[in-house]
C-alpha positions as CSV (number, residue, x, y, z in Angstrom):
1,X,133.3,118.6,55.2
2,X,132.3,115.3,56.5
3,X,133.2,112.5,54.9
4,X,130.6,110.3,53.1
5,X,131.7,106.9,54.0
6,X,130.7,108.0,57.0
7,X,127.2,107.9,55.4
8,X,127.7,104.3,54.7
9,X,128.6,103.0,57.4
10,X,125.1,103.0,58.7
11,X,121.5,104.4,57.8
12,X,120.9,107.8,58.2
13,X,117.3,109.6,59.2
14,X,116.6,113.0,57.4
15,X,117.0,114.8,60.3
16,X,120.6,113.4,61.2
17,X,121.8,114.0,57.2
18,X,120.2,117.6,57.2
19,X,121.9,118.3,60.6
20,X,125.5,117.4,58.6
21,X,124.3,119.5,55.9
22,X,123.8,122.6,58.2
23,X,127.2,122.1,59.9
24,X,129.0,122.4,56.5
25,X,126.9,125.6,55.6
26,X,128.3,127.2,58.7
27,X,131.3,125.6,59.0
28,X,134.4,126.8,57.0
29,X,137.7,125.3,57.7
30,X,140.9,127.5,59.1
31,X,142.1,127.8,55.5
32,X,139.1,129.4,54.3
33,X,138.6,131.5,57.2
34,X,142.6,132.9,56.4
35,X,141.6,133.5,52.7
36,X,137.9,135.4,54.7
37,X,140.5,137.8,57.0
38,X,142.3,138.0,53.9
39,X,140.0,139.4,51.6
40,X,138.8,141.7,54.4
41,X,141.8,143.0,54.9
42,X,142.4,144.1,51.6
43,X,139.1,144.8,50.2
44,X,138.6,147.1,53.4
45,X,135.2,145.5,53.3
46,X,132.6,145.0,56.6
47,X,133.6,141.6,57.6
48,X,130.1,140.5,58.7
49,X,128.8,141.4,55.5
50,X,131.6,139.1,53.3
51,X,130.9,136.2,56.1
52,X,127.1,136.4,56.3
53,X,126.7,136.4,52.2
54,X,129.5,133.3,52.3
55,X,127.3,131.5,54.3
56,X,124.5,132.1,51.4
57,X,126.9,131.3,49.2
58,X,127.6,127.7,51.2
59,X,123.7,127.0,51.7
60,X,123.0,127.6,47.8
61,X,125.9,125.0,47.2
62,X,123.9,122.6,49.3
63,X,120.4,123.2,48.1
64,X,121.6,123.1,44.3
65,X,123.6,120.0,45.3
66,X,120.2,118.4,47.1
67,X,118.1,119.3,44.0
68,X,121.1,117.8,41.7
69,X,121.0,114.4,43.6
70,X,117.2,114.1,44.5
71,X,115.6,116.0,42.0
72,X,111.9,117.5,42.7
73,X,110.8,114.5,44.6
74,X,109.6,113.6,47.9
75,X,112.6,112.9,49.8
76,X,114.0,116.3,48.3
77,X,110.9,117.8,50.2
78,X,111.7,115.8,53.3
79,X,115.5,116.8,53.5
80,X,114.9,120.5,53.1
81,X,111.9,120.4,55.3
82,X,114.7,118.8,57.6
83,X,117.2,121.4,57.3
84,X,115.1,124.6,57.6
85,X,114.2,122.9,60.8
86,X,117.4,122.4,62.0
87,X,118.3,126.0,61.3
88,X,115.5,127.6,62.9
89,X,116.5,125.1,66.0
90,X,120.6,125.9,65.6
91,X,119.6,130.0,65.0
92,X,116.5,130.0,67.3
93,X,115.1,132.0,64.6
94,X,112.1,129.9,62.8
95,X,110.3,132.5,61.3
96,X,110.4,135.8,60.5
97,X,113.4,138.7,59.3
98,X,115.5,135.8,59.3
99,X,114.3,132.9,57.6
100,X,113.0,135.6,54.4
101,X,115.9,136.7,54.3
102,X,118.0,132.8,53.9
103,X,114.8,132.2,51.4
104,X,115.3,135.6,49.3
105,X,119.5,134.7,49.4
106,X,118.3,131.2,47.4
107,X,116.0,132.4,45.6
108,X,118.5,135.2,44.2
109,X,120.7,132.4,43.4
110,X,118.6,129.9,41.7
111,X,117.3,132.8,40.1
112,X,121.0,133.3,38.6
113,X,121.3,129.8,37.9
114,X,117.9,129.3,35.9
115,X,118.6,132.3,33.9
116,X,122.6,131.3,33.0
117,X,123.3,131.8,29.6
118,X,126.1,129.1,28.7
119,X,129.5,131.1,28.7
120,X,133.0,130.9,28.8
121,X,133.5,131.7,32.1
122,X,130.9,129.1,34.0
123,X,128.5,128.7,36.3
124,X,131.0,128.8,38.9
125,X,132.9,131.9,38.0
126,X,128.7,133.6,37.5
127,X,127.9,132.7,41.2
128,X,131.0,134.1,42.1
129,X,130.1,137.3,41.1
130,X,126.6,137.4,41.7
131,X,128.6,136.6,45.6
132,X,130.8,139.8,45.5
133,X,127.8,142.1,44.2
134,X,125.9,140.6,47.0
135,X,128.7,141.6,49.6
136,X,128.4,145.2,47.7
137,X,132.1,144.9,46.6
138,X,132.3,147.0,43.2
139,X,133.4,144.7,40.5
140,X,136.2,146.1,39.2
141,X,138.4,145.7,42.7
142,X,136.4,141.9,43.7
143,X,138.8,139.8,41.6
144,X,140.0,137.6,44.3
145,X,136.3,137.7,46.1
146,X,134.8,136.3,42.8
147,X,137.8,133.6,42.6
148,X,137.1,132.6,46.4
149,X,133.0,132.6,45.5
150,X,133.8,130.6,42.8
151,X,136.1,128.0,44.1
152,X,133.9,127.9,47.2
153,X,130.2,127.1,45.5
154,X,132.2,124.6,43.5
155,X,134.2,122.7,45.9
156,X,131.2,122.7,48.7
157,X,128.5,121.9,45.4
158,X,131.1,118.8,44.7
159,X,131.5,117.4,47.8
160,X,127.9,118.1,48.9
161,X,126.9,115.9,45.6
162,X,128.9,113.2,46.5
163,X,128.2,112.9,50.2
164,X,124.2,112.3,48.8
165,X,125.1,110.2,47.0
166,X,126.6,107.8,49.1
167,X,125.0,108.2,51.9
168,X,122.3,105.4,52.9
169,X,119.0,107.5,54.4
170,X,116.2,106.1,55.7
171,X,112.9,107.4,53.9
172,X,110.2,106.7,55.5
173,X,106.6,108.3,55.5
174,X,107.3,108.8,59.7
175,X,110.1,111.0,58.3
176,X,107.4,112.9,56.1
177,X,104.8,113.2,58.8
178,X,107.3,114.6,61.6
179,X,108.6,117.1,59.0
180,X,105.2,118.2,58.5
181,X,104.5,118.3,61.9
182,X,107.7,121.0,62.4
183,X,106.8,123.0,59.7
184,X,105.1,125.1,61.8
185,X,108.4,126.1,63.2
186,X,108.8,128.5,60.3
């Protein structure tokens, strides 16, 4: 994950912080792509299936991190209006099968999240296994999926949370106004 003083070293524009953002979401390090294969391997799972959902996973991570840091304000808008362009740029796909389908994949997980009843087990361990039900792993054998869910939401949320929060963006209305001027992309 890119490293937030980074971020300070100079002043970001929406677009350049929600390009960051996108790269971690589909970016996993050679660790985590060991502990992927892994799990493949012994779940005897489809791998596009386990890797598609983790990338879910990874953009939930982000968007709950973004609505931690910024709350439900305008530059919260103006980042995520940001990023969904830069995806539909990176993917090619703007609109359509593909964009409902990264929108249904948050929604899911917020969903999760607003409806949480406080536990022993956390929020982290819950997204975890709303992840391996999600991949269509059968509970009983998704032990070490759940852990890897887990561990992944929570790292990537962390770091995500700290990143916004030391990075220096620029928000200006132009940033607003260009936003709204892509959002025809999707």
């Amino acid at each position: 994950m890119p490293n937030a003083q980074t971020s300070q070293s100079r002043q970001l524009v929406p677009a350049e912080l929600a390009a960051i953002l996108l790269q971690t979401i589909y970016t996993s390090s050679p660790q985590e792509d060991q502990v992927v294969n892994h799990l493949i391997l012994s779940l005897e799972h489809r791998t596009d299936t386990i890797k598609t959902e983790l990338v879910f996973l990874r953009a939930f991570a982000v968007d709950m991190a973004i609505a931690t840091v910024l709350g439900n304000n305008q530059e919260r808008h103006i980042l995520l209006d940001s990023l969904y362009v830069q995806w539909a740029l990176a993917t090619g796909q703007g609109h359509g099968a593909a964009l409902e389908t990264w929108h249904d994949s948050l929604a899911y997980y917020r969903q999760l999240v607003s409806n949480a009843a406080p536990n022993t087990t956390g929020l982290g361990s819950q997204l975890g296994q709303a992840y391996a039900q999600r991949c269509q792993v059968p509970i009983d054998t998704a032990t070490d999926l759940i852990l890897f869910g887990a561990s992944i939401f929570q790292a990537l949320f962390t770091g995500i949370v700290e990143l916004l929060e030391a990075a220096n963006v620029h928000w200006s209305p132009a940033d607003a106004d260009a936003d709204a001027d892509a959002e025809n992309l999707y």
